[in-house]
C-alpha positions in Angstrom: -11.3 0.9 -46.5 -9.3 2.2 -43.4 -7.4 5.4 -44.2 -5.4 6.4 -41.3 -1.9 6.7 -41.4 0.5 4.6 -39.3 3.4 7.1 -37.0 6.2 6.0 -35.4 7.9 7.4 -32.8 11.6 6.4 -31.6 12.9 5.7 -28.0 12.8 9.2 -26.2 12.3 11.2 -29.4 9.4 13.8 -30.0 8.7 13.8 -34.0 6.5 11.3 -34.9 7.4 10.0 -38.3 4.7 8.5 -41.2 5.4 4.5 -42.1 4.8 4.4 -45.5 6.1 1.2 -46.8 4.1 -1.6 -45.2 2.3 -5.1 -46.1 -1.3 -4.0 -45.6 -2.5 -7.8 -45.3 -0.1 -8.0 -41.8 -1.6 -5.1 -40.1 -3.9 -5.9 -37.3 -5.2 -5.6 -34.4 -6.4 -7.6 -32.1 -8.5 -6.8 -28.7 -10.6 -8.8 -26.2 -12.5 -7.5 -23.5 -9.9 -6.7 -20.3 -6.9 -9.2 -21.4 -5.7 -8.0 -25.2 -5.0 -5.2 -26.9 -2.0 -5.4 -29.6 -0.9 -4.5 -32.7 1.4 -6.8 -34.8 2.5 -5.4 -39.1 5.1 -5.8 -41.2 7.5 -2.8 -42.5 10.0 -2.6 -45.5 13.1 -1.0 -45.5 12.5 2.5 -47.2 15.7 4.1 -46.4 13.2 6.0 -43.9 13.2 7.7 -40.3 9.9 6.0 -39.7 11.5 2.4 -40.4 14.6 3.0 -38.9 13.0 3.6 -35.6 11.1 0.4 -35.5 12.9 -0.5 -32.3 11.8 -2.4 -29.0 9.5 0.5 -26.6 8.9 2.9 -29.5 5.6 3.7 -30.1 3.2 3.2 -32.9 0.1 5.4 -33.7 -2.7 3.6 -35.2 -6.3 4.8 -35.0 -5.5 7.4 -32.5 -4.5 5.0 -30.1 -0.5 4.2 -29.0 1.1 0.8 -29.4 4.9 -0.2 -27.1 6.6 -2.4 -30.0 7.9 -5.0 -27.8 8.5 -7.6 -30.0 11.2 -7.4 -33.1 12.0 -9.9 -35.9 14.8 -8.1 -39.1 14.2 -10.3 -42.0 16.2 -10.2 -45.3 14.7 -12.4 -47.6 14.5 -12.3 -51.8 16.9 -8.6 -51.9 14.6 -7.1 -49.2 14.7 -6.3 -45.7 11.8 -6.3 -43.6 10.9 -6.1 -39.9 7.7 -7.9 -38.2 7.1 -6.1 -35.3 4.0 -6.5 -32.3 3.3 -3.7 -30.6 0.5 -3.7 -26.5 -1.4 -1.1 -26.4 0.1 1.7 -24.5 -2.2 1.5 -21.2 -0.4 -2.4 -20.5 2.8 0.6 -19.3 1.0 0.6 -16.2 3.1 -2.2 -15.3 6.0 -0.4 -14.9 4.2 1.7 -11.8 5.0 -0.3 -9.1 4.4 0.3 -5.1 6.6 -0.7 -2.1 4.9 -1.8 0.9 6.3 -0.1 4.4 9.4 -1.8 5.6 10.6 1.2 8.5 9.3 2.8 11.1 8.1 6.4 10.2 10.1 7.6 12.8 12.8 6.3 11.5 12.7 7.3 7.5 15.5 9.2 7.3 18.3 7.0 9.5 20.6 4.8 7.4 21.8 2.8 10.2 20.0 0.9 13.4 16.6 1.1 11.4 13.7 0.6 13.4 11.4 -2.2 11.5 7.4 -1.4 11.3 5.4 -3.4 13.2 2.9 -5.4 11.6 -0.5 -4.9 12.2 -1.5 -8.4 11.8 0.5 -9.9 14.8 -1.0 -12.3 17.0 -2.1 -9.6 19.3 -4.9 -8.6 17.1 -6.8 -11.6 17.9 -8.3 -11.1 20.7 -9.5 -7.5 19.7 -12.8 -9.2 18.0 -12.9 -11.7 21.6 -16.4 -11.5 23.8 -15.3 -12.9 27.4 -18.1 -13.7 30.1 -16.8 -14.7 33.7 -18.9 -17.3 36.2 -18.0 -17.9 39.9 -18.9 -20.5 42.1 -17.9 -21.3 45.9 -18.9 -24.3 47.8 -16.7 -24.9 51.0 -13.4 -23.9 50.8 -13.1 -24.6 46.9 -14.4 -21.7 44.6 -14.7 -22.4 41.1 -14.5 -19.9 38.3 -15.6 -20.3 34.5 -14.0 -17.9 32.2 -15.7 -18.5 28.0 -14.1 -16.4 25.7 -16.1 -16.1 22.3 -13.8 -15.5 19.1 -15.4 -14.6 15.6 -13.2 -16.2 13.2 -14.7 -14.4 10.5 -13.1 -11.2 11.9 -9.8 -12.8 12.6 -9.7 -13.7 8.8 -10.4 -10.0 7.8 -8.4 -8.2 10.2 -6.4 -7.4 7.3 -8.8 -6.5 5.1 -10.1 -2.8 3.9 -13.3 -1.8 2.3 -12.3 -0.5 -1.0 -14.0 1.3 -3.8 -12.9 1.2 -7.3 -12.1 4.8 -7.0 -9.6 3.8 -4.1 -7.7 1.5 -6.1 -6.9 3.5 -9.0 -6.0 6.5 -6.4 -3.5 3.8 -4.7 -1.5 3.2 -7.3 -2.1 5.9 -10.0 -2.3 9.1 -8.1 0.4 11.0 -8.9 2.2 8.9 -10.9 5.1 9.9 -13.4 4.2 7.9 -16.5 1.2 10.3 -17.5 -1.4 8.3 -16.9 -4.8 9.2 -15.5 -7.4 7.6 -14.7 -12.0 7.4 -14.7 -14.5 5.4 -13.2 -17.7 5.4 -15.2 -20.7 3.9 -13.9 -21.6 2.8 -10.6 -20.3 -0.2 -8.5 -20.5 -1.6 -4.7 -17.6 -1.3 -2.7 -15.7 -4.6 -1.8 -13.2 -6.2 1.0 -10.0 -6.9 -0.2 -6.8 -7.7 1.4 -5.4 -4.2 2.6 -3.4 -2.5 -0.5 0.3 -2.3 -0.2 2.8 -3.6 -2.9 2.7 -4.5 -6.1 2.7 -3.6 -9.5 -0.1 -1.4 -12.1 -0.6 -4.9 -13.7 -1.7 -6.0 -10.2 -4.1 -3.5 -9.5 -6.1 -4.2 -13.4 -6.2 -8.0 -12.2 -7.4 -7.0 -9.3 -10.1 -4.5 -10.6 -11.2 -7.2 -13.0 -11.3 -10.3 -10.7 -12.7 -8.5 -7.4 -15.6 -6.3 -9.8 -17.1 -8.8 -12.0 -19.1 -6.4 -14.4 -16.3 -4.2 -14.3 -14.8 -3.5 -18.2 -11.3 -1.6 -18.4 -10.9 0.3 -22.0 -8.6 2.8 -22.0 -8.4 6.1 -24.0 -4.6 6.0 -24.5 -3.0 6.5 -21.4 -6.6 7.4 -19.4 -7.5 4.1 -18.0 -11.4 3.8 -18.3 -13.2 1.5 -15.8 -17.2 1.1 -17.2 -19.8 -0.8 -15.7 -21.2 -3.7 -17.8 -24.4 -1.2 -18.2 -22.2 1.8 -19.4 -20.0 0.2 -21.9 -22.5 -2.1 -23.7 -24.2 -0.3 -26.1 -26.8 -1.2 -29.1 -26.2 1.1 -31.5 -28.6 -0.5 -34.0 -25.5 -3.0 -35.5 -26.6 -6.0 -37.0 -24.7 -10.0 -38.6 -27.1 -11.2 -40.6 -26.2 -14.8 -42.1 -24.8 -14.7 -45.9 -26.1 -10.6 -45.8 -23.1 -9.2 -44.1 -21.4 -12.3 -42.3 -19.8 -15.6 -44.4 -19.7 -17.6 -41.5 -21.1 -17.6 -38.3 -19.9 -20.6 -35.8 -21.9 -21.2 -32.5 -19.9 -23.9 -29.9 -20.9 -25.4 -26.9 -18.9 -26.7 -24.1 -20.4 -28.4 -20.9 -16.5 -29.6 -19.6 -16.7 -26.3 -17.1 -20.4 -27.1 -16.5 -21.6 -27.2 -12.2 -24.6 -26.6 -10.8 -24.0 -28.0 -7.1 -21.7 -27.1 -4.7 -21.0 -28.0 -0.9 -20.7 -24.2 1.2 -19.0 -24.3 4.3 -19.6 -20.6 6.0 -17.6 -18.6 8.8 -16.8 -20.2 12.2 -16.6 -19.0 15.7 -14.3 -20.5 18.6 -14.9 -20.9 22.2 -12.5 -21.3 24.7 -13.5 -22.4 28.5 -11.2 -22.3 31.0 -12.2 -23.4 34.5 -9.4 -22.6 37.8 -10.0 -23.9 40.9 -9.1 -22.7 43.8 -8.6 -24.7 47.4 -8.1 -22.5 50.0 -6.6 -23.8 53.4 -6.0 -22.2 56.8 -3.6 -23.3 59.4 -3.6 -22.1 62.9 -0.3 -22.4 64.9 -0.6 -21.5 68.8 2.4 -20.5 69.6 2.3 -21.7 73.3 3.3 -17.9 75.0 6.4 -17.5 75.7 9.6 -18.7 77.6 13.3 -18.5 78.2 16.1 -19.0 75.6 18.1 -21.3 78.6 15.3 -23.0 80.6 17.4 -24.4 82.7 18.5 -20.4 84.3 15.1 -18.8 83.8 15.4 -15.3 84.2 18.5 -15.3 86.0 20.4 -11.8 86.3 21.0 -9.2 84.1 23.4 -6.2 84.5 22.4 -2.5 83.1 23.9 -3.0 80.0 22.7 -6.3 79.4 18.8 -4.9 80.0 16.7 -3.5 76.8 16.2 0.9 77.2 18.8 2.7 78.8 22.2 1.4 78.9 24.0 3.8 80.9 25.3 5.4 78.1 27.5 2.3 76.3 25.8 2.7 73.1 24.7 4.6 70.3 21.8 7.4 72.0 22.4 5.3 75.2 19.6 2.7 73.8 20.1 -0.9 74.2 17.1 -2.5 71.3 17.4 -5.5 73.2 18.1 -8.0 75.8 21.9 -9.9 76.4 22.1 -13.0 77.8 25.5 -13.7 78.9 27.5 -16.9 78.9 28.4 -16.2 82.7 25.2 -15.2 84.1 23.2 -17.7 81.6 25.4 -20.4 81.1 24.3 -22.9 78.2 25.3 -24.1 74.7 21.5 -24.6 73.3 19.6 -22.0 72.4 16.0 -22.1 72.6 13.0 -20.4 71.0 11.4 -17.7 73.1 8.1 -17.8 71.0 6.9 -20.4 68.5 6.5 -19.3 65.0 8.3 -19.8 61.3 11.6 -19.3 60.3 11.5 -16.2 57.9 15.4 -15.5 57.4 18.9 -17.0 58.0 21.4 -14.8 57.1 24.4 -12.8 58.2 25.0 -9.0 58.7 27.7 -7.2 59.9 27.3 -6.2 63.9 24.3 -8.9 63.8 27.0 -12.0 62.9 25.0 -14.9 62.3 21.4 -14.3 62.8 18.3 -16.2 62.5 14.4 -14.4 62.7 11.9 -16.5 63.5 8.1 -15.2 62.8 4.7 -15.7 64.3 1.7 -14.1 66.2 2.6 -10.8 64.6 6.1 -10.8 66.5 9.3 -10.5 64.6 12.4 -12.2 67.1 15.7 -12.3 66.3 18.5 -14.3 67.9 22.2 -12.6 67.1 25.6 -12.4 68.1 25.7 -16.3 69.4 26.7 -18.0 66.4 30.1 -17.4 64.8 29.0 -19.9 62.0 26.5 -19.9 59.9 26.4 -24.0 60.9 25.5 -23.8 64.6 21.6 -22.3 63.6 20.3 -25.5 63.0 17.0 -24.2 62.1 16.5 -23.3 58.1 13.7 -20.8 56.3 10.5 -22.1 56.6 10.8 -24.2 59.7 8.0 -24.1 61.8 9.1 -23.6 65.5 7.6 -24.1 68.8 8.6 -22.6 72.6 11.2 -24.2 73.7 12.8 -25.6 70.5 16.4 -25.7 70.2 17.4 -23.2 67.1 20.9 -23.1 67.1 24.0 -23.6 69.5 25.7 -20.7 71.5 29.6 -20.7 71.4 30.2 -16.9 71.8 29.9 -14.8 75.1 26.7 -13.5 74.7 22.7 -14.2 72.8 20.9 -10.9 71.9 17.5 -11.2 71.6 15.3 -8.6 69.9 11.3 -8.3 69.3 9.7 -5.8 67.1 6.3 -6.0 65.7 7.6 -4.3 62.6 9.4 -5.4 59.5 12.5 -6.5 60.1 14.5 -5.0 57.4 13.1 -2.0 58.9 13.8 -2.3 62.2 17.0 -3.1 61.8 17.6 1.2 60.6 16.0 1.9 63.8 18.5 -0.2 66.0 19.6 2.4 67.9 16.1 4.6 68.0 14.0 4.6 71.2 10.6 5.0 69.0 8.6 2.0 69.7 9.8 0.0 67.2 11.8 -2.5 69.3 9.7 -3.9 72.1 11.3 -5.2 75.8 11.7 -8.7 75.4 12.3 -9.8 79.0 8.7 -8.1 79.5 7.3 -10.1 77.0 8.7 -13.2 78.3 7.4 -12.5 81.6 4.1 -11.1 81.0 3.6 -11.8 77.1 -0.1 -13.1 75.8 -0.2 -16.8 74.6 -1.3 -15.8 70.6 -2.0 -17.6 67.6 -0.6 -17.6 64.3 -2.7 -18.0 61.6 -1.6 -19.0 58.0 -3.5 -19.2 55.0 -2.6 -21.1 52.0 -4.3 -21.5 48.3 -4.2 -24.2 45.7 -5.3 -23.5 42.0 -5.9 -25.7 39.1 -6.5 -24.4 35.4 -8.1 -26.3 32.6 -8.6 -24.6 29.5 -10.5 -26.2 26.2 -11.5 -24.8 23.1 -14.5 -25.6 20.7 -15.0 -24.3 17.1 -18.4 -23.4 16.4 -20.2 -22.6 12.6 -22.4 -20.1 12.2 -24.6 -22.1 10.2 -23.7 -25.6 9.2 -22.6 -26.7 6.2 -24.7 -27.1 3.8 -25.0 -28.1 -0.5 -26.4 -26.1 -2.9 -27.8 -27.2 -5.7 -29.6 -25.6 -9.0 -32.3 -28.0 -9.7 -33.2 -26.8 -12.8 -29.9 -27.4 -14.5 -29.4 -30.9 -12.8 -33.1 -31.4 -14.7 -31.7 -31.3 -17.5 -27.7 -32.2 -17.4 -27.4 -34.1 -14.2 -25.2 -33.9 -11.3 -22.3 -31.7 -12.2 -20.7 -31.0 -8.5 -18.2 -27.8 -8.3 -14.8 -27.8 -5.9 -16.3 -27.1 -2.6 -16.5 -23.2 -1.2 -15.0 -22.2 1.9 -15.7 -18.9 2.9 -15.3 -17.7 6.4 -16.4 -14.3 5.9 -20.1 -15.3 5.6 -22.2 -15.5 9.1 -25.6 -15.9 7.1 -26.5 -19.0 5.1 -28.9 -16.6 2.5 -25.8 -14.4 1.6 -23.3 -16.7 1.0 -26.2 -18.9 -1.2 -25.8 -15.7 -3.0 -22.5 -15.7 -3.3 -22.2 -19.1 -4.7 -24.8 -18.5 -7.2 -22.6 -16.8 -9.5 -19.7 -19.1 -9.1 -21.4 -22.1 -10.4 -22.1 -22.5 -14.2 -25.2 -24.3 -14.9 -25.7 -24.3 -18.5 -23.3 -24.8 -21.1 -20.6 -21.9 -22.1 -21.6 -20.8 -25.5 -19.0 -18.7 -27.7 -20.0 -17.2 -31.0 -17.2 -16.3 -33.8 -18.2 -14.5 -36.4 -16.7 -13.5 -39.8 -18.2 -10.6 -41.4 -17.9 -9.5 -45.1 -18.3 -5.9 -45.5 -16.1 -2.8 -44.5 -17.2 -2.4 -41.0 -14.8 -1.3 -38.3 -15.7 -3.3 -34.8 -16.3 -1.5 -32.1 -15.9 -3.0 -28.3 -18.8 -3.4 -26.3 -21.2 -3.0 -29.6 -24.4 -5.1 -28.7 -25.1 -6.6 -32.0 -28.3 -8.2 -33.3 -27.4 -11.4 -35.0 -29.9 -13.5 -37.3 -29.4 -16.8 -38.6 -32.4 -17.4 -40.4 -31.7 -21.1 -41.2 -31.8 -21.7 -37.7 -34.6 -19.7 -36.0 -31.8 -17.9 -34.0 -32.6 -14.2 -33.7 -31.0 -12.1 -30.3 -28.7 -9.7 -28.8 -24.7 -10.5 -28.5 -22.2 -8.3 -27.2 -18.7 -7.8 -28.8 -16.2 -8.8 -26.5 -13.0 -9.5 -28.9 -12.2 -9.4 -32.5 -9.2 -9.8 -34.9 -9.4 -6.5 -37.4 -7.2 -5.8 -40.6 -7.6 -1.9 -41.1 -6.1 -2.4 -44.7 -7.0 -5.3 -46.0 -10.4 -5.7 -45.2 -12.9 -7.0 -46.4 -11.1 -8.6 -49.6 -8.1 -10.6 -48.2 -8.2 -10.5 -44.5 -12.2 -10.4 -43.1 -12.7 -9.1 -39.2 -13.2 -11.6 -37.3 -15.4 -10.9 -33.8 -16.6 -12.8 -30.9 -19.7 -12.1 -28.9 -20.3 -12.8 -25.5 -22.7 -16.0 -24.0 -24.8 -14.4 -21.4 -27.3 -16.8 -19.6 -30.2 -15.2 -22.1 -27.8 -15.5 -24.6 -27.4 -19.8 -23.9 -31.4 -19.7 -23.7 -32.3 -18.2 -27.0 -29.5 -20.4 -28.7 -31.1 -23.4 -26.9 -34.5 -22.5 -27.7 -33.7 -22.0 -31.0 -32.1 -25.4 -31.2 -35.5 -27.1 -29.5 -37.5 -25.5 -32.1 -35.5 -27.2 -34.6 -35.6 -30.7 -32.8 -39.3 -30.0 -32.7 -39.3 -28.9 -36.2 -37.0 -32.2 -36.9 -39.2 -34.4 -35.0 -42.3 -33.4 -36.7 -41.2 -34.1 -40.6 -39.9 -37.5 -39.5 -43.6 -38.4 -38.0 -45.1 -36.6 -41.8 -42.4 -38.8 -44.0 -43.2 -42.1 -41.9 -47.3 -41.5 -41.8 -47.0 -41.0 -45.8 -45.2 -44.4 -46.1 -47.4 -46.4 -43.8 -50.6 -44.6 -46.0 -49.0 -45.6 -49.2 -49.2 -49.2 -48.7 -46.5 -50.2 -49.4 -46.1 -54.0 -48.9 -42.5 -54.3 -48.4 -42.7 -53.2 -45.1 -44.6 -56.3 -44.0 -41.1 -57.9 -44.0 -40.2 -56.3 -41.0 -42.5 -56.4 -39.0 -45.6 -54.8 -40.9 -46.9 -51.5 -40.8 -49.1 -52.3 -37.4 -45.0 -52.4 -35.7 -44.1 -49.4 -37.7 -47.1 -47.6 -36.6 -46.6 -48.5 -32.6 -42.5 -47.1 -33.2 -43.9 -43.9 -34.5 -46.2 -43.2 -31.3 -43.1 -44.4 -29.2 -40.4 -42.4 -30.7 -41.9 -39.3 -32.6 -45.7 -39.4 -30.6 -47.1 -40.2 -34.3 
């Protein structure tokens, strides 16, 4: 029998305190393989430190391993008190490490006000990072036509928040340098995975997610060191064996085919394509503008005093420079002002010195018409006419029309009013001797169409494990959609060890002498009475340290590998087999005995034919 003592330790306090007065038929502990580990007994009241410290999160020593009491139940019953207490093993306090994703921008840690928020990675923005674009162009008259296919892998988008992470890395994530004491081992070897990028959550998270991202991965801890094996390195045979009515009193194999699949339809990653086609008409206008003429036909050139001339002024103005050419009521009587070249309207405005003024654009001359309109209502011309020589623009009611030409920009110009560089040309000159020119405008028309298709890598397809339909039939799974998998042979793989083709097959055993289970033991069990003979791993058990074997026998379970569910099944044909054979024996010695009763159903011809049929007598 177990002969450890029990300790107890109170809330933040350092002795550690011997229970001595405890039912030795409640102690136990149970354990299965990376979801229990717990300790549940009941104390009586001794009057001691130990017992009064029996309070929720202190710890009990057991087996030099710590227990968290988190459960409590006082009990006074029949002039005693008593307390039932159950106690998780002390690794399950890595739930209390818990990590904060980032919510502020680094460069704003230490500001309390006005934070800056982190951006997230995983915006929108990040999709076209995994995009392959290709660019066609085509031109056939005045219409050119270009092709722009942009290729997306989906499979990419999916992970572009996931990080390739060793089991090493997880455990560092969360444990490294954490205040609770505990460290931390990996022992054996396993592949690194994709998971979603680590950030929040709690210790509890990061076993779940050890355990459900590393399939052959085992956590037993040592304490506070949390231990991750491999399959290989924490299953050991050291030479243990259940033999039926030797050491064990009962030994219970069940079946259960409700979880049984063995097909399943696989849909893969996918790929998108997007097309977008823009075309483009492009159109060219020509506009003559028909020379040049005279802004009141009906005068011509008429006569023009010093001061009305473009140049020198005789010293009126600003550097003597007139930019220009004045056409005076008097000397050029008229109301209707008319275009001295053809072109289009560029602006209509009003500036101060300039009054009213319209510019009219074309064959690379800029020419304004100013100082004739004291409203804005007598240019009668708006932005983006086109005008030709000789149209009326506007209607004179002031004493004089300046007309200026410049081949520059006219917002430019204008700062060189009063400059004699070249910049303002003689416009009576040009009306007189200007070239007839043409304008010419050029004009373009596009039209997009965009359209996306989704493309699989590899189309869906079912898989099926023949062998196990042979013998059970059809047992279809929930459909897998993956999008991380571009090849068909990997993600057949994949789904391989998702399916469960035979039968689960759990084992309970209940043993009957002193022998203290050990986790991961790989046992030989033989049940003689059934031809069953093979290799089971431990992967739970119930034990009672102090009552054990005479009142409370362990209790263990053993794990159903596929070679496991073969032997058991192979075992159970040679029984059939075994079954079948005595039947055909029995029914041959009662046909051979001669026994005329049988004639009265049927005769022993009949009987003889059912035997071939059924037994293959």
């Amino acid at each position: 029998m177990f002969q450890g003592k029990i300790l107890v330790q109170g809330v933040n306090r350092a002795e550690k305190e011997p229970l001595n007065l405890f039912d030795p038929k409640s102690v136990q502990i149970q354990w299965e393989v990376n979801q229990t580990w717990s300790l549940q007994l009941t104390a009586y009241n001794d009057g001691s430190l130990a017992y009064q410290m029996l309070e929720s999160e202190a710890s009990i020593f057991l087996d030099n391993q710590e227990y968290i009491i988190k459960q409590v139940a006082d009990d006074s019953s029949s002039g005693l008190d008593s307390v039932q207490v159950t106690a998780t093993h002390v690794y399950f306090e890595v739930q209390k490490i818990r990590k904060y994703k980032e919510y502020v921008d680094p460069t704003n840690k230490d500001k309390q006000t006005d934070v800056k928020v982190l951006k997230d990675d995983t915006d929108s923005a990040k999709s076209d990072d995994n995009a392959k674009t290709d660019t066609s162009e085509k031109t056939e008259g005045n219409t050119t036509t270009k092709v722009t296919t942009k290729t997306t892998d989906e499979t990419q988008q999916d992970n572009q928040n996931q990080v390739t992470y060793s089991i090493q890395d997880v455990l560092d994530h969360w444990l490294k340098d954490n205040k609770l004491g505990f460290t931390y081992e990996v022992i054996g070897n396993f592949e690194k995975k994709e998971l979603e990028q680590l950030q929040d959550g709690t210790g509890a998270d990061m076993l779940s997610k050890i355990s459900d991202t590393w399939d052959n991965a085992i956590i037993y801890p040592d304490n506070r060191k949390i231990r991750v094996y491999s399959a290989d390195k924490f299953n050991l045979n050291r030479g243990n064996r259940i033999d039926y009515l030797n050491n064990a009193s009962e030994i219970k194999f069940s079946t259960d085919s409700t979880s049984l699949t063995n097909m399943v339809y696989c849909i893969g990653g996918k790929y998108s394509v997007e097309t977008t086609t823009e075309t483009t008409t492009t159109t060219t206008t020509t506009t003559t503008s028909g020379g040049w003429g005279w802004p009141f036909p009906s005068v011509g050139e008429g006569t023009f005093m010093q001061a009305q001339r473009f140049g020198n002024d005789g010293g009126y103005r600003q550097n003597g420079f007139h930019d220009g050419l004045d056409f005076g009521s008097v000397d050029h009587p008229g109301r209707d002002v008319h275009a001295i070249h053809g072109g289009k309207v560029t602006i209509k405005s009003y500036m101060g010195g300039l009054g009213n003024y319209v510019v009219i654009s074309g064959g690379g001359y800029n020419v304004v018409y100013q100082e004739a309109f004291s409203s804005a209502s007598n240019i009668i011309v708006n932005v983006g006419d086109t005008v030709k020589v000789g149209d009326v623009i506007g209607y004179r009611d002031t004493n004089h029309l300046h007309v200026g030409v410049t081949k520059a920009d006219f917002n430019v110009a204008v700062g060189k009013s009063f400059t004699n560089d070249g910049t303002w040309l003689d416009p009576l000159e040009l009306i007189k001797n200007g070239p007839s020119d043409t304008d010419t405008e050029t004009s373009s028309e596009t039209n997009s169409n965009s359209n996306t298709q989704e493309y699989y890598y590899f189309a869906p397809f079912m898989y099926r494990d023949e062998e196990s339909i042979k013998k059970y039939g059809e047992h279809p799974a929930e459909p897998i959609e993956d999008g991380r998998f571009k090849d068909k042979n990997a993600m057949i793989e994949y789904v391989k060890t998702k399916l469960q083709p035979e039968p689960s097959l759990s084992i309970d055993v209940t043993t009957t002498t002193d022998i203290k289970p050990i986790a991961g033991d790989v046992v030989h069990v033989m049940v003689k009475s059934q031809d069953i003979s093979t290799n089971f791993t431990l992967t739970g058990f119930t034990w009672y340290p102090y009552s054990y074997p005479v009142d409370n026998p362990t209790s263990i379970t053993l794990n159903s590998n596929v070679q496991n569910i073969l032997d058991y099944q192979n075992s159970r044909q040679r029984q059939f087999r075994k079954a079948m054979n005595n039947l055909k024996v029995a029914t041959n010695n009662v046909i051979n005995s001669g026994n005329s009763s049988f004639n009265e159903y049927g005769g022993n011809q009949q009987l003889q034919t059912w035997l071939n049929n059924f037994v293959g007598g």
